[in-house]
Structures are given as C-alpha cells and as structure tokens.
N, C-alpha and C positions, 0 to 999 in steps of 0.2 A: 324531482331532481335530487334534493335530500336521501329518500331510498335508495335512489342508486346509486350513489355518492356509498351511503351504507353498506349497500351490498357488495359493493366491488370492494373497501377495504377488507371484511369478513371473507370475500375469495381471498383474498392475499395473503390473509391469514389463517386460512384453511389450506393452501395449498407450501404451507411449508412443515418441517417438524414440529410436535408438540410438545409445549413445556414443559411437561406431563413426562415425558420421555427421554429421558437424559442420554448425551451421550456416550455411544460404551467405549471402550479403552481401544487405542492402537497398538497394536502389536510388528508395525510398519516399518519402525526407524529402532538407531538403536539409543541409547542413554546418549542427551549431551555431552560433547568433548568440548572442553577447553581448547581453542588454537592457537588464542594470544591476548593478550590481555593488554588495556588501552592506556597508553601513556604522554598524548598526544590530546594538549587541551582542546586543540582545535574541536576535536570532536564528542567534546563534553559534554554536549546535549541532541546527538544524531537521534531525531525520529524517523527517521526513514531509510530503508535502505532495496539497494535493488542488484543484480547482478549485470554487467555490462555483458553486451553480446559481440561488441566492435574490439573489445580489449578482450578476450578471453582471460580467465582467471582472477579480473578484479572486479572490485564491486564499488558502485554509486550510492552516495548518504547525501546526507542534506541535515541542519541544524534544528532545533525547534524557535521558536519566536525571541526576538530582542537578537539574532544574531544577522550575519550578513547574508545577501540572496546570491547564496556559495554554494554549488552541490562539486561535491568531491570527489575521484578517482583514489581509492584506495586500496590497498595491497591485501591479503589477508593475514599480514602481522599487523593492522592499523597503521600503516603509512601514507601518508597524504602523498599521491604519485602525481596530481594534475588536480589545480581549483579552475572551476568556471563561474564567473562572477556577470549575470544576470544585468545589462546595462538598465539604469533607470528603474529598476525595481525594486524591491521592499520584502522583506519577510516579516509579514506579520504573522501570520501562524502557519508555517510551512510544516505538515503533518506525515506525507507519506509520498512515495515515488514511485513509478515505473518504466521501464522501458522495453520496449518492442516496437512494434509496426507502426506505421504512418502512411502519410500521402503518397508518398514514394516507396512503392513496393523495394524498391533496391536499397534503401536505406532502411538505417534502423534511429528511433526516436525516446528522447526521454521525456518524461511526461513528469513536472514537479504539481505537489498538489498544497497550494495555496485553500486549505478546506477546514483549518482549526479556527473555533467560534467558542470558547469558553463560556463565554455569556451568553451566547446565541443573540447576539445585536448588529449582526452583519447582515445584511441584505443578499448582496451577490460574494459568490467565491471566484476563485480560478485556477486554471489548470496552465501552464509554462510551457509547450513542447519546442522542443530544439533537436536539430540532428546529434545525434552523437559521436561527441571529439573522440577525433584517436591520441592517443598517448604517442610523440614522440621524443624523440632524446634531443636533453636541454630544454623542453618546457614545462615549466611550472605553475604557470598561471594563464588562462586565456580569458578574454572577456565578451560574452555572448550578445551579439545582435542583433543575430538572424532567429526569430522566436515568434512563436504566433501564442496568442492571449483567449483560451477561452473561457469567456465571464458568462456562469451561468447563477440562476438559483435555485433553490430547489421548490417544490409547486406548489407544499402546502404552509410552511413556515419554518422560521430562523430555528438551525440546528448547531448544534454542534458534529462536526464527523472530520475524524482519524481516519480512516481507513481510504486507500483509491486502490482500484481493480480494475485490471488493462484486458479486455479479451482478446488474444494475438490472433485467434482467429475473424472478428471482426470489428473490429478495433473501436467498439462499443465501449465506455467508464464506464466505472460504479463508482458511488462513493455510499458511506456505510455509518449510520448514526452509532454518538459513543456512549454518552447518558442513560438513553429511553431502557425499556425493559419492556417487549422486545424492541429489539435494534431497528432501523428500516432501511432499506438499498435503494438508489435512486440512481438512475439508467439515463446516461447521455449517448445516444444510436448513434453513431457513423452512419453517413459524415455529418462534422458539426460545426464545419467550417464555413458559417455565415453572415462574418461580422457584426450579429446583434446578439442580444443576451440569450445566450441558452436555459432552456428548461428543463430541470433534471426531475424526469418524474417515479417516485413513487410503486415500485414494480415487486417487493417483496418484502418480508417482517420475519424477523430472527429471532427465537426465543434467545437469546446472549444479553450481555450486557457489557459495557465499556471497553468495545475494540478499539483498538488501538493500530489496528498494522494488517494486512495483506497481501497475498500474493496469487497469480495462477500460473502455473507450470506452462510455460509457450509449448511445449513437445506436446502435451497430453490435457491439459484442462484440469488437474488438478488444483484443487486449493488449499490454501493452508490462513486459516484468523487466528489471532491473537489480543488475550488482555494480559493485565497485570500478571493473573496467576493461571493462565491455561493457554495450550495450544488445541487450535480447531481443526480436522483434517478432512476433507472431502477426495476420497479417492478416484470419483467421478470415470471409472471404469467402461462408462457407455457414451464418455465425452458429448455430454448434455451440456446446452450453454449455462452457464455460471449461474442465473436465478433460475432453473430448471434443477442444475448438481445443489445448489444450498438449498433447496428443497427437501432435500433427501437429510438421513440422522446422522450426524457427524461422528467421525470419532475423535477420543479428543489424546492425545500424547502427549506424556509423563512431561512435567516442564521442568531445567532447570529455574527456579524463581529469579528472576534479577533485581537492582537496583528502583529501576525504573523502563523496564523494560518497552519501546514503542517500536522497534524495527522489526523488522521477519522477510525473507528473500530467499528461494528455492537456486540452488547453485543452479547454473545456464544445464549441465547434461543431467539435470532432473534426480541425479544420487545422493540428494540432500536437500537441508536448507540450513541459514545460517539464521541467527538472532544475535542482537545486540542493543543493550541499554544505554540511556542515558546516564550519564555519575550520577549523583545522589550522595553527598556527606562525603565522608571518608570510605564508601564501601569503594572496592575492588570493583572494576568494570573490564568483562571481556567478552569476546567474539566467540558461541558458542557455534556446534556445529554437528547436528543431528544426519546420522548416514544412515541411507536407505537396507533394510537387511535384506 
C-alpha cells in the first residue's frame, strides 16, 4: 500500500512542470494601469476578489480575517455599491472568491472561500455559495440566508491554502496550498452537494510557492496565480481542464508589485484582469488593471 501511495504522488509530480524550468515571460497583456486607487476603509484588507456576471461591470471582494462575513458589490473606482452579510457566519480566514455556475443552470453563484489556515490547526474548511444579488436602486445592504455550506478537508493533512478555482465548465473547486514548495491542488468534483464532509483530494503539485489568489476565464479556461511578487498565466489554448492546463509551463507577466497584494479576477469579457491589495502602512493601495494586447 505504501508503494502505491508512493507512486502515485511521484505521478503527480511528474506530470506537471519542472522546477528546473522556469517560467518564460508573457508578452499577452500590456503594463499595469492604475484605475483608482482605494480610499474606502472598508475594504482595507480585501483578499479576494471576483467579477460579477449578474451586475456587468462590477466586481465582488470579500475581507481577510478578524473582519465581518461581508462580501461586497463594488464599482471600479472602489465604491462599495451592495454589502451581503452572511447570516450566522463568521470569518475566520476568508481567502479567496468565485463566481459562476451552480445547481441551477439558469443562475449564476458565488462561491466565498472560508480556506486560510496560517497554522495549519484547522481540521475542516468551507466553501459559502449563494445565488447572486442583483444590485438594485436604494439597496445598500442585504442579508444572506439562503446559502449552502460546503465543509470539506483535504485527504492528507492540515494546510494552509489562498487560492479557490471555480471550473465553469464543471463546476469542479480547487483549492491550492500557499507555504509548501511545490504547492499542491486539491479537487472537490461536482456535485458535492451531500450534506456530509467533503474530501478534497490531492490531484496535482506546482513547482510555485505562496499563492495567494486565482482565477479561470469562464469564456475560455484560461488561468491566471498569483503571489506576493509574480503573476502566473496559463493560456490553456486547447481548453484542457485546469489540472491538465497547470500542467503545462506557465508564463509569468511583468507585475506591478503591491502592498500586499491577495486578489486577482479576469474582467467577465476575458480583455483583462484586474488585481488589488490589501493596505499595508501608509503605502498607497489601488485597483490595477492589465489589458489583453
């Protein structure tokens, strides 16, 4: 049992790129722009962020730990347009977000990711979905209680992981260690909706190290990771599902550095992505925004 236990992690790490092999530059997008810079404490500490599909042109954030279980509708000058406050929940380390597909082909879903373990002393994670609110005129705040809870762990022990991955085509997670060196992905299959704890297992190993943020293109299956100091870009050209495309050698695109940077979200018509940090001291925090050339 041992040996194959062996062997199949050694697959897992054979069948992705080699450390050995760095990745070569993009020449895909053009230099970060500035769009607006953050003046709005609310969102002081956003790790996450995602683009709405039901609001065209705004984008969904969410706070890191010690804040309220808030995910936000915001503008892209950083205006808070609609908060949804999560009834009876808790953020304890809320890390990253998504939204696309669900149970309901005709709706569209956000998915919050309850998955930050700094200590790695947590057992089980979770993942939050709710349909997503429309923005209308005169509301500011709604309170969410129609939400399904999926508490899983992951198979072989206590992680820390930043990163969640939505595949719109089958609406399979990932979630994605942030410490290790290499990283590991851990795959929760649709559907997973079976009220007892899910097992997220163990499906592929990233030469990277301390991601932090994720996205894939709903059009096209594109990806894009991110840590502190680099963006990761898989342009997944043969639309291979997500541990098939990060298989393949990334390139990686010019970053402006930030703060603290933990968010990263492909604009909804795929001609960009955006990034945004947390504050950090006195530096300057803003909304950057890399366009496809």
């Amino acid at each position: 049992m041992k040996k194959i236990a062996l062997l199949a992690v050694l697959l897992i790490l054979a069948s992705c790129f080699s450390k050995h092999t760095p990745p070569g530059p993009s020449n895909a997008f053009q230099p970060a722009r500035r769009v607006s810079m953050l003046t709005d404490k609310t969102l002081e500490e956003v790790s996450g962020l995602a683009a709405s599909i039901t609001n065209p042109g705004y984008l969904w954030a969410h706070n890191d730990s010690n804040s309220g279980p808030e995910v936000f509708l915001i503008d892209t000058a950083l205006n808070v347009r609609l908060t949804c406050v999560l009834k009876n929940i808790e953020n304890r380390d809320w890390e990253d977000i998504a939204v696309g597909p669900g149970p309901d082909p005709t709706k569209h879903y956000i998915y919050v990711g309850e998955i930050g373990d700094n200590l790695a002393k947590h057992t089980y994670k979770y993942i939050y979905r709710f349909e997503e609110p429309v923005l209308t005129s005169g509301q500011a705040r709604v309170e969410i209680t129609d939400f399904t809870t999926l508490c899983f762990r992951l198979e072989d022990k206590k992680k820390d992981t930043e990163t969640l991955l939505l595949d719109p085509a089958t609406r399979d997670l990932y979630v994605i260690t942030k410490r290790e060196e290499p990283v590991h992905v851990y795959q929760l299959k649709y559907p997973y909706d079976g009220g007892d704890t899910l097992v997220a297992r163990n499906v592929a190993a990233l030469p990277l190290t301390q991601l932090v943020a994720g996205d894939i293109l709903s059009s096209g299956g594109e990806i894009v990771l991110k840590n502190y100091k680099k963006i990761y870009y898989w342009p997944n050209e043969s639309h291979l599902p997500p541990v098939s495309a990060l298989a393949e050698l990334p390139q990686e695109i010019p970053y402006e550095e930030e703060p603290q940077g933990e968010s990263i979200a492909w604009r909804r018509d795929g001609h960009g992505f955006y990034t945004l940090s947390e504050t950090k001291g006195k530096k300057k925090t803003y909304l950057y925004f890399y366009a496809r050339k």
